[in-house]
N, C-alpha and C positions, 0 to 999 in steps of 0.2 A: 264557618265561612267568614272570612276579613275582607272588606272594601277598603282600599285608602288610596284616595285623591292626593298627587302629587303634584304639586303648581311648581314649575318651572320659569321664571322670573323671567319675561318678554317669548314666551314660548307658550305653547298651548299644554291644556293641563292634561297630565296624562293618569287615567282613573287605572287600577292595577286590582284586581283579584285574586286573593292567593287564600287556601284551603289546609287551616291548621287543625289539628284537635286539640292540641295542650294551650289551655287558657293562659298560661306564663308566656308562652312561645310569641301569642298574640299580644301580649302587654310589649314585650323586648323590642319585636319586629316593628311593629308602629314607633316606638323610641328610637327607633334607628332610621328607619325613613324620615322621621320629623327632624333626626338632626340633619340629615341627608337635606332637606327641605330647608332648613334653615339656612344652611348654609348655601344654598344657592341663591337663596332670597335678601342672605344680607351682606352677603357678597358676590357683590357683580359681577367681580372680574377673573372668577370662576366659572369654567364651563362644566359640564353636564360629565364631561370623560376625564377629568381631572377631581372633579365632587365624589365621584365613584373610586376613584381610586386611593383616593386621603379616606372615603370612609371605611373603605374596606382593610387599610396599612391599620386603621385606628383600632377597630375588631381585631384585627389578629395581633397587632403588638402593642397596640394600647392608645392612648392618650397622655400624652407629654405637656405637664401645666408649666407654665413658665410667671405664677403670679409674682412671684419676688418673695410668699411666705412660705417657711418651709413644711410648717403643718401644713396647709392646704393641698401645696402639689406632692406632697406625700401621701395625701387621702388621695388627687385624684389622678394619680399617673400610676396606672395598676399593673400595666402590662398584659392588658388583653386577653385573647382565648390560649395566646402560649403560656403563658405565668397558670394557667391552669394543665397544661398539658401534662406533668407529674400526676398530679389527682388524677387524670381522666384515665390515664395510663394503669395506674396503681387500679382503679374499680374495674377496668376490663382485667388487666389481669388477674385479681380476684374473682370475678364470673368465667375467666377461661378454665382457671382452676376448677372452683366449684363442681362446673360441667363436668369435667373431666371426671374428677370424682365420683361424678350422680352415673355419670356413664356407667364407669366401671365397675360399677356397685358398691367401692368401698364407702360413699356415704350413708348406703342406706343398709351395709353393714353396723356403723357406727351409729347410726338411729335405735336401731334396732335394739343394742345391745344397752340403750341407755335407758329404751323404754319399755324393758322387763323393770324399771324401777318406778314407771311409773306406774299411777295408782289413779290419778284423777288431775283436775284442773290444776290446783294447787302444786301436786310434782311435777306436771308436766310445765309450768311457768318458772319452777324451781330448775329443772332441767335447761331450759333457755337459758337464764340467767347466768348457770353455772359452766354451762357449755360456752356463751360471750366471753366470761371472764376468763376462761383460759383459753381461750383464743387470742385473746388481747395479748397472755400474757407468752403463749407460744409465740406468735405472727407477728406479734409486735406490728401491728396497725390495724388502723376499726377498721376501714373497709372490709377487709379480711372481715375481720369479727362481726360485723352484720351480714353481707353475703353469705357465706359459709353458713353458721346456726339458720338465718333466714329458707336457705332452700333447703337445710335439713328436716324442720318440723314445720314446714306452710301443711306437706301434704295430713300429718297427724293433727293439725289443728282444724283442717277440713274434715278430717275421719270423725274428730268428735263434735263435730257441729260448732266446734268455734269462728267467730269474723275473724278476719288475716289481721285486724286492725289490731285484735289483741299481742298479737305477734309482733307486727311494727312497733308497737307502742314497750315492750318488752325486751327489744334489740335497744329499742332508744335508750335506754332505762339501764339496762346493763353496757352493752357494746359502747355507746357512746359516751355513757356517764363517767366508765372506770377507764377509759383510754389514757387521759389525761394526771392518772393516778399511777400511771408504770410509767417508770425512767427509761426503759428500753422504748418504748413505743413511740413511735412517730408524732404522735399529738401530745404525749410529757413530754420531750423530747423540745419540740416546739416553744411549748407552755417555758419549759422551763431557759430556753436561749432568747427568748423574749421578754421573760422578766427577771431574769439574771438572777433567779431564785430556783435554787435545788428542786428537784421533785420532791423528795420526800424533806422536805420542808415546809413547801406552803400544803402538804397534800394534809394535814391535821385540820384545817382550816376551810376545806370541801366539805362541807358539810353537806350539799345539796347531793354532790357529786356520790359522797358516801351512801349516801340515806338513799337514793333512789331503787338502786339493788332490792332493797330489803320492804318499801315500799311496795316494789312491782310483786313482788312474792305474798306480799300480803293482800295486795288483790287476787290472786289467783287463789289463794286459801280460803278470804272470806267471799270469794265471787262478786265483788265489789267492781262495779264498773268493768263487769265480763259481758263483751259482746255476743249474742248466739245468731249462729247464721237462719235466718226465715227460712221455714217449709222445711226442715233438715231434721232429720235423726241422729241424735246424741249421744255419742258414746262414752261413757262415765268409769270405765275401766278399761 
């Protein structure tokens, strides 16, 4: 539950309750009423139905700085929840996908068939890994490649008593790490029109990027920081 007191500058204060569960959600929304807030309180000659409307233009297409430096108003004129609309776009259609797939069974054909090779924690973490990384390198974008492996093996990591966290933490570790390591994918791709450096150029120099892969696989081998889910029964083949 969120309270927040809105004072309205020669107006009376209007107290507002609104019922979130995502603690981020609540951080954002108080940021945005206080600038709402602010901005009626340090300028006068703004009303209540025009404060609302500059804050809501600012949300959706950003904040336009006019400081005179050019670093600055390049840090802060982002373009709002549209300049995100690709991403948001791109991860729904990767869960539309996904679905679709889990639907019709062909995902949990391809589960299936990957995990007659598994043996134990160690291959089954090997299996993620190597299922992200060619995902990355088919789909050519993470989302894809977290989505997709993510609702492949949640349900086998539940089957053998693993936390999902070992899962997330595994997608990170592969999916996210090697994105930036294929020239085709949206995030080399990126990397590389942003720093006007080849992908496979600076890609010898990832080292963190590289190493992580083979890290995450060495946790599941050694059981090293392998979470087990309480009260569960563990299936070890």
């Amino acid at each position: 539950m969120l309270s927040v007191s809105l004072t309205l500058k020669n107006k009376s204060t209007k107290d507002v309750t609104i019922k979130i569960d995502n603690p981020k959600m609540d951080e954002r929304l108080v940021a945005m009423i206080d600038g709402e807030d602010y901005q009626i309180n340090f300028e006068p000659h703004s009303d209540l139905h025009n404060t609302l409307d500059a804050v809501w233009r600012a949300m959706s297409n950003g904040y336009v700085s006019n400081s005179g430096d050019e670093g600055v108003d390049d840090l802060l004129s982002r373009g709002g929840m549209w300049s995100m609309m690709n991403t948001i776009w791109l991860i729904l259609t990767a869960l539309t996908f996904g679905a679709v797939l889990e639907t019709i069974g062909l995902l949990q054909r391809i589960v299936n068939s990957i995990l007659t090779l598994v043996k134990g924690t160690g291959s089954l973490i090997t299996a993620v890994v190597t299922t992200c990384i060619g995902t990355n390198l088919m789909a050519g974008d993470q989302y894809i490649a977290i989505v997709l492996p993510g609702k492949m093996y949640r349900a086998e990591f539940a089957r053998r008593g693993l936390d999902a966290k070992n899962l997330s933490r595994t997608l990170e570790d592969s999916a996210t790490m090697t994105s930036v390591l294929i020239p085709w994918n949206t995030c080399g791709a990126y990397m590389a029109a942003t720093l006007g450096v080849p992908t496979l150029v600076y890609l010898p120099f990832c080292f963190f990027n590289i190493a992580s892969p083979f890290i995450a696989i060495a946790y599941g081998i050694t059981h090293f920081k392998i979470a087990k889910i309480e009260n569960s029964d563990t299936v070890t083949a």
